[in-house]
PyMOL commands that place a pseudoatom at each C-alpha (Angstrom):
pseudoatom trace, name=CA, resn=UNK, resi=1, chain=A, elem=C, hetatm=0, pos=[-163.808, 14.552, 147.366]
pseudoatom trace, name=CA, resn=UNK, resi=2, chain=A, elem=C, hetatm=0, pos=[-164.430, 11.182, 145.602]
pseudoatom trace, name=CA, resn=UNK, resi=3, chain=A, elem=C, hetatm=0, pos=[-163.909, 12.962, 142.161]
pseudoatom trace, name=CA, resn=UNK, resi=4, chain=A, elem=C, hetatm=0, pos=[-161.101, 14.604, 143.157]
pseudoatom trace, name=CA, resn=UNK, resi=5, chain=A, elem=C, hetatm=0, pos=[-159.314, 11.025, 143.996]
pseudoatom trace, name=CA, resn=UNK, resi=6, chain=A, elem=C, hetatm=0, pos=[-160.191, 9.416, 141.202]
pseudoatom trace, name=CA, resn=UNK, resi=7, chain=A, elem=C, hetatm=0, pos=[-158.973, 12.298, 139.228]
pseudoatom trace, name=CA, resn=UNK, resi=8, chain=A, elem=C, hetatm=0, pos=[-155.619, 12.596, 140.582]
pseudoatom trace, name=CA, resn=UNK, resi=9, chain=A, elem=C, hetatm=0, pos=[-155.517, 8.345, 140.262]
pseudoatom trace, name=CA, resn=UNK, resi=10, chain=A, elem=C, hetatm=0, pos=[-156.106, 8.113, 136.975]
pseudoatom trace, name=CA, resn=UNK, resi=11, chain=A, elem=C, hetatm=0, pos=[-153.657, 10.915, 136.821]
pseudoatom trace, name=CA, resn=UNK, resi=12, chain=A, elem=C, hetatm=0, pos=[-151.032, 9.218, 138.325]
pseudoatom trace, name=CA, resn=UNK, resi=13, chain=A, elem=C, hetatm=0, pos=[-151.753, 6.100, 136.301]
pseudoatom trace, name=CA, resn=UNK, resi=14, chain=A, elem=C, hetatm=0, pos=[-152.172, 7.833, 132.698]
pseudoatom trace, name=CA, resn=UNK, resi=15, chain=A, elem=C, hetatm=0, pos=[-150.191, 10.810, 133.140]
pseudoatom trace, name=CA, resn=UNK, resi=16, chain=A, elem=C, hetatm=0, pos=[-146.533, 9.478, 133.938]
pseudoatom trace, name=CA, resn=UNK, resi=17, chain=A, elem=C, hetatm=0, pos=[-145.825, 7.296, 130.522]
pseudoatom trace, name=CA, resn=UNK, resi=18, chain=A, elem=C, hetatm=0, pos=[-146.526, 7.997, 127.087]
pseudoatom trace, name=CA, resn=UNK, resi=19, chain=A, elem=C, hetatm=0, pos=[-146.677, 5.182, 124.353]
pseudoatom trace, name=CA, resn=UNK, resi=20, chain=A, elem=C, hetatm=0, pos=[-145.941, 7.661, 121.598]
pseudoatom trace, name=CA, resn=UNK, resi=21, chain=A, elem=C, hetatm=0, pos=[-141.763, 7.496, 120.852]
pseudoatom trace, name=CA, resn=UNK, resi=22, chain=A, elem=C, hetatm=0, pos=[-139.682, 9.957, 118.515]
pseudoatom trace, name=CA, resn=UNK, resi=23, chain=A, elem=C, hetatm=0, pos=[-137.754, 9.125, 115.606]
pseudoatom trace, name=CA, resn=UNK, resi=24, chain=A, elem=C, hetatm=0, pos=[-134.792, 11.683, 114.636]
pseudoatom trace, name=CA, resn=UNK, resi=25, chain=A, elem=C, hetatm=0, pos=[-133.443, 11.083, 110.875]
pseudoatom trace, name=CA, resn=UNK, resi=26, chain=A, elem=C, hetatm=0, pos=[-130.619, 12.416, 109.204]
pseudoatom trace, name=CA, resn=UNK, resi=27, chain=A, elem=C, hetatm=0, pos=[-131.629, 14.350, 105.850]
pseudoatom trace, name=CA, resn=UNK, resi=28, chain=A, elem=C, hetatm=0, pos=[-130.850, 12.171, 102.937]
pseudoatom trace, name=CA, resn=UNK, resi=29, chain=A, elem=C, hetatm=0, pos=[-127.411, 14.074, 100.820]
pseudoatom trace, name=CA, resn=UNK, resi=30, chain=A, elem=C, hetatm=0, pos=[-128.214, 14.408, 97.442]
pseudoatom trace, name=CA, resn=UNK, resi=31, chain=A, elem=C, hetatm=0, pos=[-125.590, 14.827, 94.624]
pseudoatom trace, name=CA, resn=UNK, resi=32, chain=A, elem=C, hetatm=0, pos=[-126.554, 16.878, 91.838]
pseudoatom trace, name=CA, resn=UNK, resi=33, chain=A, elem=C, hetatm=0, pos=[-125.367, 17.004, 88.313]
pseudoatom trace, name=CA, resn=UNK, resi=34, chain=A, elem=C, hetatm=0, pos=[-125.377, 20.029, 86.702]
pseudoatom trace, name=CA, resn=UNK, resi=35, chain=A, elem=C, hetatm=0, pos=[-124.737, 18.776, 82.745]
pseudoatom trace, name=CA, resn=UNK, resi=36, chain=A, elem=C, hetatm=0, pos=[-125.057, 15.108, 81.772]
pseudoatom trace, name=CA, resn=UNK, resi=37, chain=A, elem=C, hetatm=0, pos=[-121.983, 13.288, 79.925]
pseudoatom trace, name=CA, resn=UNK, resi=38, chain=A, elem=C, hetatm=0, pos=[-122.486, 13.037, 76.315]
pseudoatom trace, name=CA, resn=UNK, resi=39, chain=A, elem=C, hetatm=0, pos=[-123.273, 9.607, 76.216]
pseudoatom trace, name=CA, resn=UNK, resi=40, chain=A, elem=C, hetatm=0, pos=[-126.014, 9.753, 78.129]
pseudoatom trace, name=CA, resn=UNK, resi=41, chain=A, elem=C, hetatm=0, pos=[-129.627, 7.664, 77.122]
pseudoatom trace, name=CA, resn=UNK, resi=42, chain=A, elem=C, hetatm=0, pos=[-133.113, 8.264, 77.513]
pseudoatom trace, name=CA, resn=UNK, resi=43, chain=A, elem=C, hetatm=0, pos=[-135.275, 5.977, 78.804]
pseudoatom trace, name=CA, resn=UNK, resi=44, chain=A, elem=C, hetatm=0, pos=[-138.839, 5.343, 79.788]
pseudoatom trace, name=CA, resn=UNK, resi=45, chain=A, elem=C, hetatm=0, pos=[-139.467, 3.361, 82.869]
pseudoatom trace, name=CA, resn=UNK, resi=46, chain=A, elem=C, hetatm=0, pos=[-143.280, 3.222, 83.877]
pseudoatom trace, name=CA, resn=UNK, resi=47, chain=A, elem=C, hetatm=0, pos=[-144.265, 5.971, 81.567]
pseudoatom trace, name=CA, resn=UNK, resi=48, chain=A, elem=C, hetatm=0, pos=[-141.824, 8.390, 83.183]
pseudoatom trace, name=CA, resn=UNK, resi=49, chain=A, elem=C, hetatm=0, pos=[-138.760, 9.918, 81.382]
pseudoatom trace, name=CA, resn=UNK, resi=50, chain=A, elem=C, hetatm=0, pos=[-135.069, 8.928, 82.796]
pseudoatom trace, name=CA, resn=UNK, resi=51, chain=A, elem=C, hetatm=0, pos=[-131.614, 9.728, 81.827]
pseudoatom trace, name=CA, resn=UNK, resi=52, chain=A, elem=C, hetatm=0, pos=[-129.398, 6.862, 82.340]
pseudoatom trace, name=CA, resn=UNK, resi=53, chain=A, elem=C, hetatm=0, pos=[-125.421, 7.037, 82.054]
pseudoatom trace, name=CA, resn=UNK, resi=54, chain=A, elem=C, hetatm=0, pos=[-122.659, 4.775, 84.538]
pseudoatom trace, name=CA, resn=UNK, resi=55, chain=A, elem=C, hetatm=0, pos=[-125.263, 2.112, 84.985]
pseudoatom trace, name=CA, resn=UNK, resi=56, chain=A, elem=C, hetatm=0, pos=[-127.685, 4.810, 87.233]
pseudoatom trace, name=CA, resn=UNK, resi=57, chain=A, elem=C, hetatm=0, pos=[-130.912, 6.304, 86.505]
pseudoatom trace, name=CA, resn=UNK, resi=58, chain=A, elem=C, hetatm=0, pos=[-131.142, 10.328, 86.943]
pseudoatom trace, name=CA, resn=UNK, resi=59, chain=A, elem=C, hetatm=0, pos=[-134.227, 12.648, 86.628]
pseudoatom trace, name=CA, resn=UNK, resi=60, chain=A, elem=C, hetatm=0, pos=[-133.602, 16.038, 85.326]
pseudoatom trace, name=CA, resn=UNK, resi=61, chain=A, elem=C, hetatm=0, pos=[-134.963, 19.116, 87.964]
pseudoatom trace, name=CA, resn=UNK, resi=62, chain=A, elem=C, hetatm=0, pos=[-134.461, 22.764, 88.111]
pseudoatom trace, name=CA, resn=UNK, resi=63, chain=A, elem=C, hetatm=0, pos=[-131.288, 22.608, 89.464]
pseudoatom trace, name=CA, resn=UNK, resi=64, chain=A, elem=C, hetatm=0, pos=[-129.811, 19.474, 87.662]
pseudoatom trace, name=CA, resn=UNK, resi=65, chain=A, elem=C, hetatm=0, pos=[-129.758, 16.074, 87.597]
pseudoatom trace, name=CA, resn=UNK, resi=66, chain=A, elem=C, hetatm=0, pos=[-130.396, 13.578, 90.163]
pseudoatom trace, name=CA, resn=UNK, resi=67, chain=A, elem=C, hetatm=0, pos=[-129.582, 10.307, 91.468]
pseudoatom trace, name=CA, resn=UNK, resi=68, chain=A, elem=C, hetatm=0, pos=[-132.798, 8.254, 91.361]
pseudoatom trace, name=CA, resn=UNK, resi=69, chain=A, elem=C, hetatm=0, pos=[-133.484, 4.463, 92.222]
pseudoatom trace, name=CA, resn=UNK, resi=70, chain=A, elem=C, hetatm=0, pos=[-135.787, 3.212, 89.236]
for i in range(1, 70): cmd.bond("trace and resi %d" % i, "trace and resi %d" % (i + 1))
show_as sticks, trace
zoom trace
């Protein structure tokens, strides 16, 4: 009988609020560039290869170009 008390205390105490919480976040939109202007540079930042055109750095992919913050 004592066990079952204690069980259903510490129940009570531990079982009605959870520390843990939930963040939700919106997917980030990414634009993608499917042919770079012609006046488009390539540059090396860190070892790895950039194209750079309008003041931004992109990285090439399968599917094109994108946005990247170098």
């Amino acid at each position: 009988m004592k066990s079952m008390l204690l069980f259903l205390s510490l129940m009570l105490l531990f079982g009605t609020s959870s520390c843990a919480t939930r963040v939700v976040t919106k997917p980030a939109t990414v634009t993608i560039v499917k042919t770079p202007p012609r006046h488009y540079k390539i540059v090396k930042v860190k070892g790895k290869r950039y194209y750079f055109w309008n003041g931004k750095h992109y990285k090439k992919t399968k599917k094109g170009y994108i946005f990247v913050r170098v």
